[in-house]
NULO-583819 format. One record per residue (C-alpha): residue number from 1; residue in three letters; chain; y, x, z. Coordinates in steps of 0.02 Angstrom, whole numbers, plus 50000, padded with zeros to 5 digits. Example, Ala and Ser with C-alpha at 12.3 -4.5 7.8 and 13.67 -1.06 7.14 Angstrom:
BEGIN
{1, 'ALA', 'A', {49775, 50615, 50390}}
{2, 'SER', 'A', {49947, 50684, 50357}}
//
This chain:
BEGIN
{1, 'UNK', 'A', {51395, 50008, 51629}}
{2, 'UNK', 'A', {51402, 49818, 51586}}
{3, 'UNK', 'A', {51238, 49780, 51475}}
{4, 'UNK', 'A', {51290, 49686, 51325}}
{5, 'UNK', 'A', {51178, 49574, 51207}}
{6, 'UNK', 'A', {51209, 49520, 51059}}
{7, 'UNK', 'A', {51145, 49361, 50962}}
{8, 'UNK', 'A', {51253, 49337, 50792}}
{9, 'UNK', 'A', {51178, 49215, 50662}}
{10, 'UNK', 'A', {51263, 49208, 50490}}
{11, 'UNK', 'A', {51216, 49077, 50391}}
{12, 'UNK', 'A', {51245, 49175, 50241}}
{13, 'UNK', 'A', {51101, 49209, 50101}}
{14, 'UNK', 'A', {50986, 49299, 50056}}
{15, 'UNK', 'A', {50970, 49302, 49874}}
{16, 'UNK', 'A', {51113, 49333, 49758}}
{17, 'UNK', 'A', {51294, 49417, 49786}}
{18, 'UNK', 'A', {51446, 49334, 49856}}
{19, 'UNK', 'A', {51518, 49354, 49672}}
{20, 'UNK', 'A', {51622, 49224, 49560}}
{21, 'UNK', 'A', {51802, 49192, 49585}}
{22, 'UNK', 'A', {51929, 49062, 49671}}
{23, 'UNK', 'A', {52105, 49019, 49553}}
{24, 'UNK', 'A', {52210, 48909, 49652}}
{25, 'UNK', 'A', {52318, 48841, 49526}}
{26, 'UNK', 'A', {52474, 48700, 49504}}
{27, 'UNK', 'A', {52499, 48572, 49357}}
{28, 'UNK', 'A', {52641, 48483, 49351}}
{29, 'UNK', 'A', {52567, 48288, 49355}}
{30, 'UNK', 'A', {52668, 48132, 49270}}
{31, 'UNK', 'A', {52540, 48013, 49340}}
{32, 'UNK', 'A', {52585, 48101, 49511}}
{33, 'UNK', 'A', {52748, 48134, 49493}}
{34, 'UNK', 'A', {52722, 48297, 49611}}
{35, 'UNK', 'A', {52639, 48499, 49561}}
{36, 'UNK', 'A', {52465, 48465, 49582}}
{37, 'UNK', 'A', {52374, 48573, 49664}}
{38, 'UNK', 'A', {52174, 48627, 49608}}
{39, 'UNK', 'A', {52042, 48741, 49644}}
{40, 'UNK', 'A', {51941, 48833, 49514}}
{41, 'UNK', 'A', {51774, 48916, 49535}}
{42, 'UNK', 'A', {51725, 49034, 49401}}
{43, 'UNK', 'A', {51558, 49132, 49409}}
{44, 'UNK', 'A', {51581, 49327, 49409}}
{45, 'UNK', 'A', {51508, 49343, 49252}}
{46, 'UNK', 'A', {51647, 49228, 49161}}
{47, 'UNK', 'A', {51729, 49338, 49062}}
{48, 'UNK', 'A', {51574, 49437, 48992}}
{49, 'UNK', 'A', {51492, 49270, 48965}}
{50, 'UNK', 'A', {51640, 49176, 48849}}
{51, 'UNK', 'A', {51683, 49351, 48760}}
{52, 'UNK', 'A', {51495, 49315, 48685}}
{53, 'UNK', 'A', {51528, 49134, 48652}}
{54, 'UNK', 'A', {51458, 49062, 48819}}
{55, 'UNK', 'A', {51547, 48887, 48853}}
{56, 'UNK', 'A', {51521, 48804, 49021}}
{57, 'UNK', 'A', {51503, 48630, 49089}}
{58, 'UNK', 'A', {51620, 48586, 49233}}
{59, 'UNK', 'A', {51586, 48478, 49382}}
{60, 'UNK', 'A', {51741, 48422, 49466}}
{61, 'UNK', 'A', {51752, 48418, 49664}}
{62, 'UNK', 'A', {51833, 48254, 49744}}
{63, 'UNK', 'A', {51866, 48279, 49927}}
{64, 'UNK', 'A', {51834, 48190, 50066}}
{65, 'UNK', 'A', {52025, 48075, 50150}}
{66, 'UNK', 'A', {52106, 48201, 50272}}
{67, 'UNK', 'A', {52046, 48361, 50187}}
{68, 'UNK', 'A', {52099, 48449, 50026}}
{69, 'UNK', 'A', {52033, 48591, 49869}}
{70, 'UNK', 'A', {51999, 48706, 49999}}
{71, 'UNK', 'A', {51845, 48585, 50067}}
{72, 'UNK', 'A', {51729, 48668, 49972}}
{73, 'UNK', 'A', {51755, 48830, 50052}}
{74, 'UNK', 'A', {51741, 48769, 50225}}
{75, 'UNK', 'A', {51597, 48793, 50355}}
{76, 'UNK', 'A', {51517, 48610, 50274}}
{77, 'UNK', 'A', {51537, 48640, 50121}}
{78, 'UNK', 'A', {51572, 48837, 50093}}
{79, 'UNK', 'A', {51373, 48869, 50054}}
{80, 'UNK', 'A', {51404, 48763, 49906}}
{81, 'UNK', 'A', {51539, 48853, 49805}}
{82, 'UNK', 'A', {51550, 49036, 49886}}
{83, 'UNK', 'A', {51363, 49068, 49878}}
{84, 'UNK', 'A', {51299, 48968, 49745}}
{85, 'UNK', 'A', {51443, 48979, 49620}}
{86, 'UNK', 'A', {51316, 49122, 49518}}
{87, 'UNK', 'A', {51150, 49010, 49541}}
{88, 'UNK', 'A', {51219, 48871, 49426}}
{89, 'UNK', 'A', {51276, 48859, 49247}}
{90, 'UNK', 'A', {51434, 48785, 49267}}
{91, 'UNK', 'A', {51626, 48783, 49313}}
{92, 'UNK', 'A', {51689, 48683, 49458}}
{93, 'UNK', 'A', {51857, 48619, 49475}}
{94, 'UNK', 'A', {51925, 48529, 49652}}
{95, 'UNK', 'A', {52076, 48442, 49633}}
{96, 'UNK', 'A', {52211, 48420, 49791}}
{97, 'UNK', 'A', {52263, 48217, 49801}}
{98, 'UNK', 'A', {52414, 48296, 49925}}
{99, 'UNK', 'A', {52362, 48186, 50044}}
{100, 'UNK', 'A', {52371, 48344, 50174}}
{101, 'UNK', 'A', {52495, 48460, 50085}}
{102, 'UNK', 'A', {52658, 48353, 50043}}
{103, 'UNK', 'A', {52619, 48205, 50167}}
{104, 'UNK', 'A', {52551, 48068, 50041}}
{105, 'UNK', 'A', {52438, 47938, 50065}}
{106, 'UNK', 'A', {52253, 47945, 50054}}
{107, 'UNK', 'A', {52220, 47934, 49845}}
{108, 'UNK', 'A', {52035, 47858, 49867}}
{109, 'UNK', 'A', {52060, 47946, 49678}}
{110, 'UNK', 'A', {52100, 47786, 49576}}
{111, 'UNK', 'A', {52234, 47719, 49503}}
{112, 'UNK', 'A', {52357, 47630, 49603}}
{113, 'UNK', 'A', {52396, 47440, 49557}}
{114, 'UNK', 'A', {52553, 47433, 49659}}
{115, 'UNK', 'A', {52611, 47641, 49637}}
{116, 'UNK', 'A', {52660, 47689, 49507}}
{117, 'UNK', 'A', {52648, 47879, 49567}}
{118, 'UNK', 'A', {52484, 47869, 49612}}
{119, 'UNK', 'A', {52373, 47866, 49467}}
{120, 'UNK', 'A', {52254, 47984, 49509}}
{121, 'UNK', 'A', {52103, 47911, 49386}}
{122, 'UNK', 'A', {52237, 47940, 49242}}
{123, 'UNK', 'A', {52274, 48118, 49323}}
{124, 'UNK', 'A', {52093, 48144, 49311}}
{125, 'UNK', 'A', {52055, 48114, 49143}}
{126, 'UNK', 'A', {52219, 48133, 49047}}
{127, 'UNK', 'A', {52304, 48281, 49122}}
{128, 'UNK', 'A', {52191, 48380, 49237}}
{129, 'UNK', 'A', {52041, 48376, 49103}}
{130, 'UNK', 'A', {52130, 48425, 48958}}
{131, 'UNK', 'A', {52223, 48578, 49053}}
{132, 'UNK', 'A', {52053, 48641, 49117}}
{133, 'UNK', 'A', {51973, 48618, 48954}}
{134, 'UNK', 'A', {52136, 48717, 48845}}
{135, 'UNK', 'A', {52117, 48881, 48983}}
{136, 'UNK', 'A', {51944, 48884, 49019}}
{137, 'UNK', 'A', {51785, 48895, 48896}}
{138, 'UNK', 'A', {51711, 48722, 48934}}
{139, 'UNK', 'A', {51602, 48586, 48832}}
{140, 'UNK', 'A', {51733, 48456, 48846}}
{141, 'UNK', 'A', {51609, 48318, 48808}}
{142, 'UNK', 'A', {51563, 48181, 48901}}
{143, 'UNK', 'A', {51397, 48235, 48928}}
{144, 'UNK', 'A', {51467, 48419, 49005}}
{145, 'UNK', 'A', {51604, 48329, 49118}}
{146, 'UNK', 'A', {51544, 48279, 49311}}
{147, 'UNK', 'A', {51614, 48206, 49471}}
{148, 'UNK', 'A', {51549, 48245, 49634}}
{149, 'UNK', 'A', {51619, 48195, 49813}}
{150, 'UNK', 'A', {51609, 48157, 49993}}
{151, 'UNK', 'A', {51638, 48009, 50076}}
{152, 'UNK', 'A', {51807, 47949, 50007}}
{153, 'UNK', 'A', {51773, 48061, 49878}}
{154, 'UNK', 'A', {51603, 47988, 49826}}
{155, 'UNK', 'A', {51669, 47836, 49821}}
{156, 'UNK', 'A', {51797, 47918, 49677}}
{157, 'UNK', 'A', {51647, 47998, 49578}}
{158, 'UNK', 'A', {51587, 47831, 49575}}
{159, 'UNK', 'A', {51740, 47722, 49547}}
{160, 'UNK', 'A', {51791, 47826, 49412}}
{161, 'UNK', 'A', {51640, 47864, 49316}}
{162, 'UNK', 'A', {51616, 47658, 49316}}
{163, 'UNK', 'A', {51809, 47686, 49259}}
{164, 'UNK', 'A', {51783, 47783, 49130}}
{165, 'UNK', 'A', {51595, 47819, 49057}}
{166, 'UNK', 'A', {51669, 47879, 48890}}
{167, 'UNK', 'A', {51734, 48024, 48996}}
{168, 'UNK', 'A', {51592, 48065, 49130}}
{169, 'UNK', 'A', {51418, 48063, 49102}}
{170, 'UNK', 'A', {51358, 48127, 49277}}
{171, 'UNK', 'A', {51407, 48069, 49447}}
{172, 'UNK', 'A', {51349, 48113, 49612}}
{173, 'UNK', 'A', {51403, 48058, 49781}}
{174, 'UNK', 'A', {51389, 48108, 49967}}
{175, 'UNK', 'A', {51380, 47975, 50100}}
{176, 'UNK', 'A', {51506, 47884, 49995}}
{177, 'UNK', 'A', {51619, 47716, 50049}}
{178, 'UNK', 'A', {51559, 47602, 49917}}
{179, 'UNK', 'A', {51647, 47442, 49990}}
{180, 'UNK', 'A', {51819, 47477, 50023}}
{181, 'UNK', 'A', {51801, 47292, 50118}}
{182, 'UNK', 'A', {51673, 47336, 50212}}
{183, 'UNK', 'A', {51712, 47277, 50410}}
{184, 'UNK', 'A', {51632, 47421, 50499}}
{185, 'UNK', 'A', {51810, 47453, 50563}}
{186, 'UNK', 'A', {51952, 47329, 50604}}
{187, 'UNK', 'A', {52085, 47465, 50570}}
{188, 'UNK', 'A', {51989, 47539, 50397}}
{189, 'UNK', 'A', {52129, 47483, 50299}}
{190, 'UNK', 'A', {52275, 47574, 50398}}
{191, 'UNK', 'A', {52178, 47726, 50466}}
{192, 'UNK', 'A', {52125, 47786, 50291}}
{193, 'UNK', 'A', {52262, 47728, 50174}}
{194, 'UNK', 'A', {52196, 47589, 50075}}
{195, 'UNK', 'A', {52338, 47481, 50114}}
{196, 'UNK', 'A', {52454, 47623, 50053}}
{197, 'UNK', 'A', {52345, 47619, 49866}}
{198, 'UNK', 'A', {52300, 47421, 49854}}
{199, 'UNK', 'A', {52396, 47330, 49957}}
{200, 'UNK', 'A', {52348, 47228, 50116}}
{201, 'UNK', 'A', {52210, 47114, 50112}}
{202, 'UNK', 'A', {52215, 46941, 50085}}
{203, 'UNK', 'A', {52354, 46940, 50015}}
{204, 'UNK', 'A', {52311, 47083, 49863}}
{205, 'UNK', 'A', {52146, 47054, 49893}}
{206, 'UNK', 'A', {52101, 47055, 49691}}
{207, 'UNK', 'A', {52164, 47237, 49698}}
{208, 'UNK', 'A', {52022, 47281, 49822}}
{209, 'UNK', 'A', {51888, 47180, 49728}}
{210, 'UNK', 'A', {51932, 47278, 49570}}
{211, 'UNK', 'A', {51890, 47436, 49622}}
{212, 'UNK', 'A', {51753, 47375, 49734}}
{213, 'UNK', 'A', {51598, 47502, 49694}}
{214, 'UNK', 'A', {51456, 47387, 49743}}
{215, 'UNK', 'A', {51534, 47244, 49662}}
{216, 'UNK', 'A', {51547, 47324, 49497}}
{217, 'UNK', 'A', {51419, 47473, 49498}}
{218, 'UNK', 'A', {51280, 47367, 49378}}
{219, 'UNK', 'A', {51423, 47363, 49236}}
{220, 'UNK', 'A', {51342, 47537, 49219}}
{221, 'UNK', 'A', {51197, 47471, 49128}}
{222, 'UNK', 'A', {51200, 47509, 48959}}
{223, 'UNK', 'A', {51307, 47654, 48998}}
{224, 'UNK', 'A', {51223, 47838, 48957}}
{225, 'UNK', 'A', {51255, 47921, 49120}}
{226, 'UNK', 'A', {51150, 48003, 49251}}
{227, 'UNK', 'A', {51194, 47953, 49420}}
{228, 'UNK', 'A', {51147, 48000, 49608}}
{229, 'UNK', 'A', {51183, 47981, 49792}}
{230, 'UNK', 'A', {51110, 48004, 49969}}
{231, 'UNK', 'A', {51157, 47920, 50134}}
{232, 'UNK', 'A', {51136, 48005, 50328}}
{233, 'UNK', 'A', {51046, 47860, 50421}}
{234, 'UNK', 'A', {51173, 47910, 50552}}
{235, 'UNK', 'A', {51317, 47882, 50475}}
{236, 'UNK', 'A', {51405, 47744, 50562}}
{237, 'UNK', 'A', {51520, 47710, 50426}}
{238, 'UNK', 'A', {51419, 47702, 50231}}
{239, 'UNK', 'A', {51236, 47687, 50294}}
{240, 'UNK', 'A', {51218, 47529, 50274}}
{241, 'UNK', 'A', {51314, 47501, 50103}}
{242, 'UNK', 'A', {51228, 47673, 50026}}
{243, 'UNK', 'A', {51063, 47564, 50061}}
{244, 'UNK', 'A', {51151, 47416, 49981}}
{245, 'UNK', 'A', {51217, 47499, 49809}}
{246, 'UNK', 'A', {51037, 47580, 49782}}
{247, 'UNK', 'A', {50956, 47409, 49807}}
{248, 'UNK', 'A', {51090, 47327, 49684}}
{249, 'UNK', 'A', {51036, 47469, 49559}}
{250, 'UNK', 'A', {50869, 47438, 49575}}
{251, 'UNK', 'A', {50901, 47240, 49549}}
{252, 'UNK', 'A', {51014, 47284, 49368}}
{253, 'UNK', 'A', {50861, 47395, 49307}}
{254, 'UNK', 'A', {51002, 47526, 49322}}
{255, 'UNK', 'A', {50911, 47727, 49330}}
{256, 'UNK', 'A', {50968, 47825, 49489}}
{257, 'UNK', 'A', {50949, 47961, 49613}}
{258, 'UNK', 'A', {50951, 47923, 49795}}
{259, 'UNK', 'A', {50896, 47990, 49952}}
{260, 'UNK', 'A', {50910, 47971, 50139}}
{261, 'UNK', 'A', {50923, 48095, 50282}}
{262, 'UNK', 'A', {50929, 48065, 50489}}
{263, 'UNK', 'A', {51119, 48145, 50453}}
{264, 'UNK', 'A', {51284, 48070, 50550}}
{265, 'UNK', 'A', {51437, 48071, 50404}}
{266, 'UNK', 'A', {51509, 48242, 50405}}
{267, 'UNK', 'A', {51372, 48370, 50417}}
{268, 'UNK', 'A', {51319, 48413, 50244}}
{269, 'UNK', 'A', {51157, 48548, 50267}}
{270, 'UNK', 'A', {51129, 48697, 50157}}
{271, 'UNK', 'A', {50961, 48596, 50075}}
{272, 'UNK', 'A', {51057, 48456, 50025}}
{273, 'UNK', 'A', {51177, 48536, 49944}}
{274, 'UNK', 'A', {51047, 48635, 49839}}
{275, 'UNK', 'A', {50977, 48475, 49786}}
{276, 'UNK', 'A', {51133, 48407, 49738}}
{277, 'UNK', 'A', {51175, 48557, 49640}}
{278, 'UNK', 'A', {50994, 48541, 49535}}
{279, 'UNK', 'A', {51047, 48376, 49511}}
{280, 'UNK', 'A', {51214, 48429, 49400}}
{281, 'UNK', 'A', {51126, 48595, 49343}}
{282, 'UNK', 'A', {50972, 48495, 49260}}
{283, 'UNK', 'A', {51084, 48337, 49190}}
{284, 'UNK', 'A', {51231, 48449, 49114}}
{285, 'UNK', 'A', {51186, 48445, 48923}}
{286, 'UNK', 'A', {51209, 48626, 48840}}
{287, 'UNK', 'A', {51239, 48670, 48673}}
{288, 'UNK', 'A', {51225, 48847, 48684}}
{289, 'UNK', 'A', {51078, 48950, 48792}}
{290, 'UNK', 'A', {51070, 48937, 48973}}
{291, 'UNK', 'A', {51162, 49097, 49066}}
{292, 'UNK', 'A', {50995, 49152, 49166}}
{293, 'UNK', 'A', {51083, 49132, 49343}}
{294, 'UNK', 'A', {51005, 49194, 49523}}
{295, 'UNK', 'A', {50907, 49086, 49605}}
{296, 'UNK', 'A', {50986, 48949, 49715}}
{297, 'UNK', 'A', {50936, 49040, 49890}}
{298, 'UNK', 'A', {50826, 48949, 50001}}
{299, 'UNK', 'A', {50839, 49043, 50156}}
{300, 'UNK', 'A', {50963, 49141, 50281}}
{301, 'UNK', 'A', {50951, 49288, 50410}}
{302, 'UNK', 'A', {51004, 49322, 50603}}
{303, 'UNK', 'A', {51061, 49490, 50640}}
{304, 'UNK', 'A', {50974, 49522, 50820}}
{305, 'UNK', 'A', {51058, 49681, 50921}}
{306, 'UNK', 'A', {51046, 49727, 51113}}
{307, 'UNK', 'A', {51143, 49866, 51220}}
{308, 'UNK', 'A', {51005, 50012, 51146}}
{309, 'UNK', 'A', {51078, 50010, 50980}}
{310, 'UNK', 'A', {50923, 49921, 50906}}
{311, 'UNK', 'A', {50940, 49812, 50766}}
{312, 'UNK', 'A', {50831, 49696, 50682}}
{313, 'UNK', 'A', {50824, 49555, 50546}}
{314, 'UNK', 'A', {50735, 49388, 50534}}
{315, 'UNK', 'A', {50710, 49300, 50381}}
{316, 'UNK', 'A', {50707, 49105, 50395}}
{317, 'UNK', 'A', {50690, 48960, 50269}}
{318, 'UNK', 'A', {50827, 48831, 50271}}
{319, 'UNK', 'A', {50712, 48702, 50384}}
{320, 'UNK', 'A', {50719, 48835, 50535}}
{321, 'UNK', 'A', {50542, 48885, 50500}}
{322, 'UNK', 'A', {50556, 49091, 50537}}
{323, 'UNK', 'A', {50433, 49188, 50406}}
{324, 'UNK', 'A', {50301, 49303, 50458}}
{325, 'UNK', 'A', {50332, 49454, 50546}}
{326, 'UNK', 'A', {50287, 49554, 50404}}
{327, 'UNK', 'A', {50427, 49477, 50288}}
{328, 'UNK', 'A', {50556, 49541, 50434}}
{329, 'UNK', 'A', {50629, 49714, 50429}}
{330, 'UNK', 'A', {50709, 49840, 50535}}
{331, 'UNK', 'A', {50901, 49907, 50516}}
{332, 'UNK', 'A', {50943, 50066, 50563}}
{333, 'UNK', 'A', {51122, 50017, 50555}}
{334, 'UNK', 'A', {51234, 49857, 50519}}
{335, 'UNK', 'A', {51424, 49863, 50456}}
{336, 'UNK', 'A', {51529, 49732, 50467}}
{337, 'UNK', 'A', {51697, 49687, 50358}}
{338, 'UNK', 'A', {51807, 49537, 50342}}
{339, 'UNK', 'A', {51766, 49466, 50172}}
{340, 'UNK', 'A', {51904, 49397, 50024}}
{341, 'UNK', 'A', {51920, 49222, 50146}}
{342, 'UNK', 'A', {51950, 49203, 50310}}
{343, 'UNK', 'A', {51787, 49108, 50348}}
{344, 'UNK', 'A', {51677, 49242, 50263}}
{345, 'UNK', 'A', {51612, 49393, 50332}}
{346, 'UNK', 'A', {51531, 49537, 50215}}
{347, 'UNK', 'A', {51378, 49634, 50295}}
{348, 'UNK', 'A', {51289, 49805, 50242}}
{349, 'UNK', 'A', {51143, 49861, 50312}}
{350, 'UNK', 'A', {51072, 50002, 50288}}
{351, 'UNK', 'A', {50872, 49978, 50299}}
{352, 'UNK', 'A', {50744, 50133, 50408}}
//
């Protein structure tokens, strides 16, 4: 009989249910001139919640050029909404620029100077906004109303809460492109678009300055917002202007949160993203009582089996760092089921 072994490790978490809710939804978009697609993540308690009163914040998800809504479900980012959806106090809405749906160019989430169908700051603020705020029970204030993003979409939470600071009050950014001009590649203009949203450079080069986030980020200053952002120190791409922007802060007296990490551009680990998400959670003004939510988890398991039928479980923090033997427990049996997305999978176990 062939001896089989078994080593699965799920990253999934230890405190708190996979609860909450995914709407995939369609607005039909003037400044787009397509259905736009978005993502909404509601918290499982929603509907007990707002039947009290309860109104929510909403953070809305910008993704990354080449991706789509359904980022924030994926294996970099799926820790973020799936699992910590019921830790935080708010609504989360990911719009789809179409960039990987209907075959348009990448929307770097601004407003198009030579488009007229791509106005995706207007679609922001004057059409995706209001519709979230008329169905869902949201503060619709400026100081309840965030951006977050990676890479081409940090450098839209940015762009657009310099944009528009009577509409967002909270901005954070992951590993961001902050200068669109920036010549770490000779073929950055093609390969991700810009040329498709600005123009090409020299000759529209006014377009590109405009929206240029290190050249206009201290016009913040004044400005009541809360802003962050952190930079992998391998990121071959937005190190080095990450390090820029947070020194040009510093130089306009301008309040910010920043971080680095040894991190290349894509990988986005599970305790980053729980910083990010304290970040939004602590700066989202309420006028109504907190919802007490589950803890953001800080750890995950490994299911260990071998060919005897024994079973056990180690407990480890998000660093790697396994707990003490006597936080680790024994399963006299493990079931497995395909959960409500394809990347999840649901697991009972029933303890000795």
């Amino acid at each position: 009989m062939r001896m089989l072994y078994c080593f699965i490790s799920l990253l999934l978490l230890v405190s708190g249910t996979f609860g909450g809710s995914e709407k995939i939804e369609k607005l039909s978009s003037t400044a787009l001139n397509m259905e736009a697609q978005y993502t909404v993540f509601l918290p499982d308690n929603y509907d007990v919640q707002v039947s009290a009163g309860h109104r929510y914040p909403v953070l809305y998800l910008l993704h990354c050029a080449g991706c789509d809504d359904q980022l924030w479900t994926s294996s970099s980012y799926g820790p973020m909404v799936d699992h910590f959806i019921d830790s935080v106090d708010y609504l989360m809405v990911a719009p789809n620029d179409g960039s990987t749906t209907v075959g348009r160019s990448y929307s770097w989430w601004l407003d198009s100077p030579i488009k007229s169908d791509y106005q995706y700051s207007t679609f922001l603020v004057s059409e995706l906004k209001p519709h979230i705020d008329s169905l869902y029970k949201t503060f619709p204030d400026r100081k309840n109303t965030g951006l977050m993003g990676h890479s081409m979409g940090g450098f839209g939470a940015f762009h657009n809460i310099i944009e528009h600071p009577d509409v967002y009050a909270v901005a954070f950014s992951v590993k961001g492109g902050f200068d669109l001009r920036y010549p770490h590649n000779p073929d950055w203009a093609s390969d991700f678009g810009l040329n498709q949203v600005l123009g090409t450079e020299p000759s529209h080069q006014s377009n590109w300055q405009a929206v240029n986030v290190v050249a206009h980020a201290c016009s913040l200053k004044g400005e009541d917002v809360s802003i962050g952002f952190y930079a992998g120190k391998d990121d071959a791409w937005f190190y080095e202007e990450n390090a820029q922007l947070h020194s040009d802060l510093q130089s306009c007296g301008i309040a910010h949160v920043y971080w680095e990490t040894p991190e290349n551009h894509f990988s986005v680990p599970l305790d980053q993203t729980r910083k990010i998400l304290k970040f939004f959670d602590s700066t989202f003004v309420r006028n109504n009582a907190r919802v007490k939510k589950k803890p953001i988890a800080s750890s995950f398991f490994t299911l260990n089996g071998n060919s005897s039928g024994q079973s056990s479980i180690s407990l480890y923090t998000l660093r790697g760092k396994r707990l003490p033997p006597r936080k680790t427990a024994s399963a006299s049996r493990i079931e497995f089921a395909k959960g409500e997305h394809s990347n999840h999978l649901r697991v009972r176990i029933v303890m000795r």
